[in-house]
N, C-alpha and C positions, 0 to 999 in steps of 0.2 A: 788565464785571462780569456778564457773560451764561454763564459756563460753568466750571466749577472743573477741565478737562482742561488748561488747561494753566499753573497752579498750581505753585510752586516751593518754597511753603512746606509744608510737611510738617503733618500734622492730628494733635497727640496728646487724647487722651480724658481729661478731667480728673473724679473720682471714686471713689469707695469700697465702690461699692454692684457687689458680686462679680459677681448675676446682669448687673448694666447693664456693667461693663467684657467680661463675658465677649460679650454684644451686641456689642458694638463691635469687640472682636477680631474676628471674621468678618467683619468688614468692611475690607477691604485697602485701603480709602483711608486709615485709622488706623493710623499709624507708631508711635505709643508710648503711653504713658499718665503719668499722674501723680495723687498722691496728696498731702494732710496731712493733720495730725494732728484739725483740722478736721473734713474730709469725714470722717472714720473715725468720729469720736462721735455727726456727725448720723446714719449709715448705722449704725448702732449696735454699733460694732465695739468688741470688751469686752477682748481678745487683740491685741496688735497682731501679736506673732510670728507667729500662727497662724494669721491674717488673711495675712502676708504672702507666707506657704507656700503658702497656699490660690490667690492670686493669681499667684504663678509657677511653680506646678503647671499653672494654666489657661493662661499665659502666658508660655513660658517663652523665646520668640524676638521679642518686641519690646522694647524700652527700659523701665523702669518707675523712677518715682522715686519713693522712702519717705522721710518724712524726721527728724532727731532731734528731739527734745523734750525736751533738759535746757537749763540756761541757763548752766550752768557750762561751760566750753573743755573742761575735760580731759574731764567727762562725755561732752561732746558729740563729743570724739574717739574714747572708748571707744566709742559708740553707734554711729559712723560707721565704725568696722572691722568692729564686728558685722552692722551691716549691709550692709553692702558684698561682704560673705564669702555671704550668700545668696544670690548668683547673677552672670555674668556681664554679663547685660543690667539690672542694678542702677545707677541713678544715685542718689548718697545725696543729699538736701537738707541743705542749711547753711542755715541762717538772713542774713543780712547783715550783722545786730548782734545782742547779746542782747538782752533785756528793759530791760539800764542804760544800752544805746546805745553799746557797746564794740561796735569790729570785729574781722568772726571774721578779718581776715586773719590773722594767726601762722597760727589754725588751719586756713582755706583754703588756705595757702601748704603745710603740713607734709601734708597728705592729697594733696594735688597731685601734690606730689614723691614720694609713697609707690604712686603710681600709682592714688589712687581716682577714681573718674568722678563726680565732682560735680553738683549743681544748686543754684547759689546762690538764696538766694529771698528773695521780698520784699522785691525791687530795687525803687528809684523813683526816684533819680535819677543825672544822668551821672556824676556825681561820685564815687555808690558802682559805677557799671561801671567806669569808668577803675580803680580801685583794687583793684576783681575781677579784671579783667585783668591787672593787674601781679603779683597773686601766685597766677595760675594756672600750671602745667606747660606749656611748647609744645606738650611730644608726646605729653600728656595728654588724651583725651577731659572736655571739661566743659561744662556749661552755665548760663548765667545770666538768670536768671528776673524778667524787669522786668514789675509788674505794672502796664503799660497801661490795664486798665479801671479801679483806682483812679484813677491820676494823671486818669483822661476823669471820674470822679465828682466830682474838685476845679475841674471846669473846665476844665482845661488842654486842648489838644491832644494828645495823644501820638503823634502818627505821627512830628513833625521828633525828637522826644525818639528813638525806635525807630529813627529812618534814622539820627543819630549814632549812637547805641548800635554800631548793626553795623560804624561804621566805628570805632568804639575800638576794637572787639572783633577787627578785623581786625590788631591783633598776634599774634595766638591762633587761628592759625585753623583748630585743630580744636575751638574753643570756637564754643558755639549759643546763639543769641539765642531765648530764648522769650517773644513776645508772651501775657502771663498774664491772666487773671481776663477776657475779651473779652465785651461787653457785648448783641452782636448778632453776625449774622452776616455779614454785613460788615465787620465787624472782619476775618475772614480774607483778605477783597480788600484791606485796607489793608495786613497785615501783608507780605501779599505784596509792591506794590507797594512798600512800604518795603526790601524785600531783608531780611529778617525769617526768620530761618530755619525756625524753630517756631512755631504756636501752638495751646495749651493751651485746649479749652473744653468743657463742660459735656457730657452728654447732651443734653441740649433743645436747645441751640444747634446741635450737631452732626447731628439729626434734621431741621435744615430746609435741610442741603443740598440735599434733593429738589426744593425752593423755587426753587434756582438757575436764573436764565432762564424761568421761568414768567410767560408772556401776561398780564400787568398787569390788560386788559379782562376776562379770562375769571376772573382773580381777584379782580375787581370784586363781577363775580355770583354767584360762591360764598361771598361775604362777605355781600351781599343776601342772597341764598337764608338764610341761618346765624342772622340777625336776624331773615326772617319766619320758620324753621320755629322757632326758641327764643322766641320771643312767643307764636306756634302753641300748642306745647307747655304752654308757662305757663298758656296760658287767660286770658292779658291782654284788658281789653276797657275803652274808656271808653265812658260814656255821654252823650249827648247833653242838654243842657238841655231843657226842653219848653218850646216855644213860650208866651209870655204872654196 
């Protein structure tokens, strides 16, 4: 875990914030991106259209994923042409269920076969991948989005969960596993090592590839140095008791 050259999993950029995804485009280690409806209200996106023109104006030869926001199936199929028709490096987001805990399969399965390039999302466990898969297209571009850094928030492990997943997914196999929501950045050497096709993360986390294989001792004493000159800076000082 000393060098990200020879890496098989793919790096996409997960966020909203125009100036920070355009950042990361020029950076060719970053094969795609992704977006919700989420990131777009914190990064204070008012327009989603207009946001998302703006976005594949800038970007208009990697992957990007936008995703629906009704909870109704039919809405959410209307929404999922609409969107899909803005570009051909568009993957639209499904959700897995709606808000009452129905499955979008009928409507994964109808978009599928209509030839839209999907990204199922807010996957968590084997059981909604298996049933992902079953009503994706073969010869369909799609991908499914198991969010990992949850399932690691509950406790769990998630890497044996991510090494089955790929191998469900291996009925499908122009469908892409994306390791979601990664908590560090080792997350990416794990996703890797699991056979993990994609994974999804932040700016933050994606800025400290530079990190990768860096001398341990010598990041020792830049971590020293960091505590004395910010105490420095503070003007922290104790004082000593006076002798009785």
């Amino acid at each position: 875990m000393t060098s990200t050259a020879n890496l098989k999993v793919k790096l996409f950029a997960d966020g909203a914030n125009l100036a920070g995804m355009k950042e990361m485009y020029a950076n060719p280690m970053i094969k795609g991106f992704t977006t919700n409806p989420t990131l777009m209200r914190n990064a204070g996106v008012q327009d989603y259209k207009a946001f998302a023109g703006e976005v594949l104006a800038a970007i208009p030869d990697r992957p990007i994923s936008f995703e629906v926001f009704a909870d109704e199936f039919d809405e959410m199929e209307r929404q999922a042409l609409e969107i899909a028709s803005w570009g051909k490096n568009v993957n639209v987001k499904i959700p897995v269920t709606n808000t009452r805990r129905q499955f979008s399969g009928p409507l994964i399965e109808r978009l599928s076969k209509a030839g839209v390039s999907l990204n199922v999302t807010a996957v968590m466990t084997l059981e909604q991948v298996s049933a992902i898969t079953e009503c994706l297209a073969p010869n369909v571009p799609a991908i499914i989005s198991v969010f990992a850094g949850r399932i690691a928030d509950t406790g769990r492990d998630p890497v044996p969960i991510m090494a089955q997943a790929v191998r469900i997914m291996a009925a499908r196999p122009r469908a892409e596993l994306i390791w979601a929501s990664p908590r560090e950045l080792l997350n990416i050497f794990q996703a890797d090592a699991a056979g993990v096709h994609i994974i999804t993360a932040t700016n933050d986390i994606l800025k400290k590839l530079a990190l990768v294989g860096k001398d341990l001792g010598q990041y020792s004493l830049e971590t020293v140095e960091m505590f004395y000159k910010d105490a420095k800076a503070a003007g922290y000082g104790i004082a000593t008791r006076a002798a009785a």
